[in-house]
C-alpha positions in Angstrom: -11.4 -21.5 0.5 -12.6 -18.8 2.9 -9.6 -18.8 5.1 -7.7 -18.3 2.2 -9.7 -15.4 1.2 -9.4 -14.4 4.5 -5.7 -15.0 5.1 -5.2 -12.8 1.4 -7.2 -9.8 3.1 -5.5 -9.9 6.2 -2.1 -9.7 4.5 -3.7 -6.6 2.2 -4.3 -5.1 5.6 -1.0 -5.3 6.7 0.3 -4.4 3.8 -2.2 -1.1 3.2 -0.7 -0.2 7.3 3.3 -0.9 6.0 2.6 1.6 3.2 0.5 4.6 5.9 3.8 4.0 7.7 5.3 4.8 4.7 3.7 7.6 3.8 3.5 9.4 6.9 7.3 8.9 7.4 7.9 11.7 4.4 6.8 14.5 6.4 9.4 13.3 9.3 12.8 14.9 8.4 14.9 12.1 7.7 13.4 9.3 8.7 13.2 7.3 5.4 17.2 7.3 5.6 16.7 5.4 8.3 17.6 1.6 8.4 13.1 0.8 9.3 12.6 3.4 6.2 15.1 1.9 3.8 13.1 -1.2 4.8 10.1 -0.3 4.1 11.6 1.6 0.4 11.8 -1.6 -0.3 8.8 -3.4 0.0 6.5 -0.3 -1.2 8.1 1.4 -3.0 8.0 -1.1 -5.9 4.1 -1.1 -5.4 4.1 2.6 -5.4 6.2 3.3 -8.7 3.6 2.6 -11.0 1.2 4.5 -9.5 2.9 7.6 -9.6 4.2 6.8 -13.4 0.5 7.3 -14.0 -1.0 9.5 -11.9 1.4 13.4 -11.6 1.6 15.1 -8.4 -0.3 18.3 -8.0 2.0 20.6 -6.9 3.8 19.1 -3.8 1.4 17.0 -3.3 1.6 13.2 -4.1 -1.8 11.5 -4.4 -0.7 8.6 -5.9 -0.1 6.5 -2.4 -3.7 6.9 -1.6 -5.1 5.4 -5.0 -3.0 2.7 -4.6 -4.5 2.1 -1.0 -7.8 1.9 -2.5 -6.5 0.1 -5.3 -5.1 -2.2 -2.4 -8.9 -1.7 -0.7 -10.8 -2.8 -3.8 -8.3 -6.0 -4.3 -8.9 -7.3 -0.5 -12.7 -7.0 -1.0 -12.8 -8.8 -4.3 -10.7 -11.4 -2.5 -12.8 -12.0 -0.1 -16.1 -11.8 -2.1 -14.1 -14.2 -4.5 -13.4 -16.4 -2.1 -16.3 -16.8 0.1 -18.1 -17.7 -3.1 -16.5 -21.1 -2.9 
């Protein structure tokens, strides 16, 4: 059970780095139009949606990616503490 745990966090890692990408790829004119940021629309952008249904943007400013990385944060250690339980 604690390489499961483990193996869950790792892929929360990766996953947490795919949606930085992500993120910092807004502030590069046009690179989401690209075929690597159409790819990643669609793997976080699915994650990200409910975030931002709940939480507004203030001004320009979207801080909905970063709670859902700590939402993602918070999930991985419960996993592992979950896990390593067993």
């Amino acid at each position: 059970m604690h390489s499961i745990g483990n193996f869950l966090a790792y892929l929360i890692e990766i996953y947490s780095w795919l949606l930085i990408i992500y993120i910092f790829m807004s502030w590069v004119p046009n690179a989401r139009e690209s075929k690597f940021g159409q790819i990643l629309a669609n793997i976080c952008e699915p994650y990200l949606n409910p975030f931002r249904k709940i939480i507004p943007p203030l001004g320009m400013i979207d801080i909905s990616p970063i709670v859902a990385i700590f939402a993602l944060r918070f999930a991985s250690a419960g996993a592992l503490t979950l896990f390593n339980m067993f």
